[in-house]
N, C-alpha and C positions, 0 to 999 in steps of 0.2 A: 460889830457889823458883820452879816454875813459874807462868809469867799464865796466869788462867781465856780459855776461848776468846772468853767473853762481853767481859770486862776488857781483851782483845788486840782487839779487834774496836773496842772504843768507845776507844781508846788511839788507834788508827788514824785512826779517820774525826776527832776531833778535832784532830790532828796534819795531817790535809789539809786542814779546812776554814780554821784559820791558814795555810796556806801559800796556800792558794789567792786569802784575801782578801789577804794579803799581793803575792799578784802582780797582782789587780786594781787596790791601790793603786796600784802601781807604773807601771802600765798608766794607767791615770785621768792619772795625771799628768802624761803624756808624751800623752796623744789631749785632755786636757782646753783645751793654747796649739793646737793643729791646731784644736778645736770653736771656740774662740772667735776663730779668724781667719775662720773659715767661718760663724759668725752674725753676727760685724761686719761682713760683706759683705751677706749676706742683709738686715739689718738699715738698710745704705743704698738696696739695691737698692728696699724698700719702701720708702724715704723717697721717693725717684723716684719710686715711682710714685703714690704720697699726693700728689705735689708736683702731679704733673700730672692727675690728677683732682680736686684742688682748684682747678686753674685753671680747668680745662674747664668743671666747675661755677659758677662762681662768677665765672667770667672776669677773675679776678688773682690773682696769685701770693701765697700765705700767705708770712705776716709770718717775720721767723727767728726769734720768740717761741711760732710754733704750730710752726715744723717744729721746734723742739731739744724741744718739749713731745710732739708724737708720735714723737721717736727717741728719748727718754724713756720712753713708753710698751712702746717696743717693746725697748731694752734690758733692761727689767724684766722683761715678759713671756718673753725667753729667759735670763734670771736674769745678765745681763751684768754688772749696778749690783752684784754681787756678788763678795767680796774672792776671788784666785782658787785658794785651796787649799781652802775652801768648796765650791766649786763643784766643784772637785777631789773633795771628800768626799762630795757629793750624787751627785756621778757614778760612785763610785766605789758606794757604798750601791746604787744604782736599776741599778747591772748586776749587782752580787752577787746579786740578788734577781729578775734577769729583765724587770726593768722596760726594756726596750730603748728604747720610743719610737718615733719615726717617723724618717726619716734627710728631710734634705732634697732632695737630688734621686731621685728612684724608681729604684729596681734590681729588676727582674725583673718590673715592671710596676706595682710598690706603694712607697708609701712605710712603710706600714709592717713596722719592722725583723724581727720575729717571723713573720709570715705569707713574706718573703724568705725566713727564715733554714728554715722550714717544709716550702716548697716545696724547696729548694736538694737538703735533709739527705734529703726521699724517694726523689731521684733519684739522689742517692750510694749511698745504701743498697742502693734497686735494683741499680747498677751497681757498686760498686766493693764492697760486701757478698759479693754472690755470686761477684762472682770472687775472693775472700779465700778464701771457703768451699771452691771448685774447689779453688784451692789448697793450702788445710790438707790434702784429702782427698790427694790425688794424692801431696804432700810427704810425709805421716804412711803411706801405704800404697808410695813407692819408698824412704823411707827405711829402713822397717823392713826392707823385704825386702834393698834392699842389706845392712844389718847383718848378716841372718842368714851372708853368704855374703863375710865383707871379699877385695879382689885378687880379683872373680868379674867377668865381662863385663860384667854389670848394676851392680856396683859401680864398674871406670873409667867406665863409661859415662855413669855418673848426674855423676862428678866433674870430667868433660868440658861435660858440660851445665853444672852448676852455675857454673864460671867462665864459660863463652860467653854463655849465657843474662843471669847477672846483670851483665857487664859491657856489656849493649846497653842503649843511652837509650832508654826506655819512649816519647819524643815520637816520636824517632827512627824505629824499630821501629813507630808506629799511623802513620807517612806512609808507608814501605813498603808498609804494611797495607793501606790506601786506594788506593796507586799499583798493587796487584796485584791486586786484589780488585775493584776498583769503575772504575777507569779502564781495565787491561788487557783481565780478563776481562769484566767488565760484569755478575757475579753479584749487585750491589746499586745501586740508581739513588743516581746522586751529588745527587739531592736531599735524602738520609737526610743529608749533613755540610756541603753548602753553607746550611743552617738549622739555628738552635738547639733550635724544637723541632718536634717532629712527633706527631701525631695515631693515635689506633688502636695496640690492644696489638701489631697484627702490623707495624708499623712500629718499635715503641717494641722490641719483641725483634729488630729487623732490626739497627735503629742500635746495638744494646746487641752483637751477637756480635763485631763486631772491636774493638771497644774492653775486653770480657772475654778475648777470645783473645788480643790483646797483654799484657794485664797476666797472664795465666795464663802465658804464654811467658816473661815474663820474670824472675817470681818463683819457679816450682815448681823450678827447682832448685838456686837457695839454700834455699828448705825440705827437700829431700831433702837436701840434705847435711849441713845443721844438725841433725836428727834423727838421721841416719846417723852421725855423732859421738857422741851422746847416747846413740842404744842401744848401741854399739860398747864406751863406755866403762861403762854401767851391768852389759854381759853379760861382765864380764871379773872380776865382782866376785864374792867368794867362794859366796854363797846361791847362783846361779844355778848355779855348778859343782856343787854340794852335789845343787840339784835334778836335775843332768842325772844325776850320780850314781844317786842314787834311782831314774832312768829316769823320771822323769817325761815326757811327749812334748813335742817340742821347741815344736811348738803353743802349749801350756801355758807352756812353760818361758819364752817368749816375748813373750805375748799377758794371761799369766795374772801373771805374775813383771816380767820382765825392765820392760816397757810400763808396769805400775804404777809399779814403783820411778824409774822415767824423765819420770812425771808434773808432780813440781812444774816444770822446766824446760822443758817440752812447752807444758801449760798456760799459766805465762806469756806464752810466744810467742805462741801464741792469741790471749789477751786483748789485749794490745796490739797483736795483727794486725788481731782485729775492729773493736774500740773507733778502732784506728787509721784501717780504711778509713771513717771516717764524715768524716773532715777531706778526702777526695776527692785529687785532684789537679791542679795550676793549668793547667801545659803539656798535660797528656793530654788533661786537658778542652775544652783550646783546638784541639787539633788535631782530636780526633772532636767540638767544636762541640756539647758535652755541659753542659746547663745546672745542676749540680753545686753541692758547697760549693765547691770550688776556684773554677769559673766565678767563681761570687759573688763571691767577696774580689777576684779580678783585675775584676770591672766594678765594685765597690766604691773600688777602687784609682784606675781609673781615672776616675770622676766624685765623686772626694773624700768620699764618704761616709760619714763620721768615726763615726757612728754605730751604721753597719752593721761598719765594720772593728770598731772596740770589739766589738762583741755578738760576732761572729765572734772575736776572738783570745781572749776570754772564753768562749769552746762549747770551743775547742781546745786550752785550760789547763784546764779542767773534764774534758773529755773523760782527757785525759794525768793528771791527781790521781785520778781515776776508776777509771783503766785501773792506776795502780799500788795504790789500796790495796784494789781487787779481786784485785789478785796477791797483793798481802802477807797476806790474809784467806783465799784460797786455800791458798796458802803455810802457814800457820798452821796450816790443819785438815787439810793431806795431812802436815804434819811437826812434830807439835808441840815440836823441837829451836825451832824455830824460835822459838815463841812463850816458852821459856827464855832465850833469848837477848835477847829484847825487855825481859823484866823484869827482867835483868841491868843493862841499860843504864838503866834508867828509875830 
């Protein structure tokens, strides 16, 4: 019997929000011994300094009945004195829910982890959004048209690109970029990449075109040719002949037919393209000096900010449960085979 779409729908997002807390458990307890190596140091590091402005004040050294009583104090207040699967569980609870916190050493000029993670996700968006979109467009408009016409010029041609193109390193590929663009010809001042960030929207669109023109160059044709597969094999399928029969115009037959029926696997790719560029990228970032999600997690990485990594690997398993049960719900109302299939199993 088939599930209602409504019944398919709450099937779903119930099904991710266990997996999801499931993987933050999992997550907690593996950054929860990293947290508590990095507050037991914090945790001395105050004592130190307690130590010596108690002397300075007072002009002698507190007794080691007051210093184990304020590293007592301060164990508590970061929840140390606490058993550590506990700890594990609170941490685990206060990221499923958003509650990130502050990180202890500052990334991107804040300690707090939200307003980081804030700042980071506008500037991916900005950049790694848009050139997603470049390339859905480009991809979904050479793919089709190679399909109309398979073994046509525009068809090897696209299948030449697509292996060249996507076998070039993206890092690779934006030093080039730079080395021909900004040091040969001298068409952008290399102040735009020797700084993280820069000022004014006609700057901000300056630094933004080689770093969207590498990632469009290197993606658009593995998108054309994944499309170009998917129409190839949906216009081989009986309806479509039936419609050219009929005479319908190939326009039509294409745009109107062929393109629908090609939808749920189109679509998918989409969402997990979009949904995808918001996690950025570490290397690209680092080479166009682009202050990004990816940025984030590598300065995060690199001043141990256990906190910030948490919240971030938790946006990026959100993100990814996200991005599949908006396909599966998708999925569901362009096919409802699909949502048969679901109540089979359940």
């Amino acid at each position: 019997m088939a599930m209602g779409f409504g019944r398919y729908v709450l099937y779903r997002i119930v099904n991710a929000i266990i997996i999801l807390f499931l993987a933050v458990l999992l997550m907690s307890a593996l950054f929860t011994k990293l947290a508590t190596i990095q507050l037991t140091t914090q945790v001395d590091s105050e004592v130190q300094q307690w130590v010596r402005s108690y002397t300075q004040t007072h002009h002698q050294a507190p007794s080691k009945e007051l210093i184990e009583q304020y590293r007592a104090q301060r164990m508590h207040y970061y929840g140390l004195d606490k058993p550590y699967w506990e700890r594990a569980w609170m941490y685990t609870i206060d990221t499923f829910f958003f509650k990130w916190g502050n990180s202890i050493p500052a990334v991107f000029g804040t300690h707090n982890v939200k307003d980081q993670i804030k700042t980071a996700l506008g500037r991916t968006i900005l950049l790694f959004t848009t050139a997603q979109i470049i390339i859905i467009l480009i991809g979904l408009a050479l793919g089709v048209k190679s399909a109309q016409k398979p073994g046509s010029l525009l068809d090897r041609t696209i299948s030449i690109l697509a292996m060249v193109t996507t076998s070039l390193p993206m890092w690779w590929l934006g030093m080039l970029m730079i080395l021909l663009f900004v040091v040969y010809l001298g068409w952008l001042p290399i102040t735009l990449y020797s700084q993280t960030a820069v000022s004014g929207w006609s700057n901000i669109l300056k630094k933004m075109s080689l770093p969207v023109l590498t990632i469009v160059i290197v993606s658009f044709g593995g998108w054309s040719w994944i499309i170009r597969n998917i129409m190839i094999g949906t216009m081989q399928e009986d309806f479509i002949m039936v419609a050219r029969a009929k005479g319908v115009p190939e326009r039509k037959v294409i745009y109107g037919h062929a393109l629908k029926a090609a939808a749920p696997p189109i679509v998918t790719m989409i969402i997990f393209a979009m949904i995808g560029s918001l996690g950025g990228a570490i290397i690209t970032e680092i080479v166009f000096n682009w202050p990004g999600m990816g940025r984030l997690y590598w300065e995060a990485l690199q001043l141990n900010a256990v906190r910030t990594m948490m919240a971030l690997n938790y946006m990026f398993a959100f993100l990814t449960v996200f991005s599949m049960v908006l396909a599966d719900i998708l999925y569901g109302y362009l096919d409802p085979r699909v949502r048969v299939g679901a109540a089979a199993r359940s």
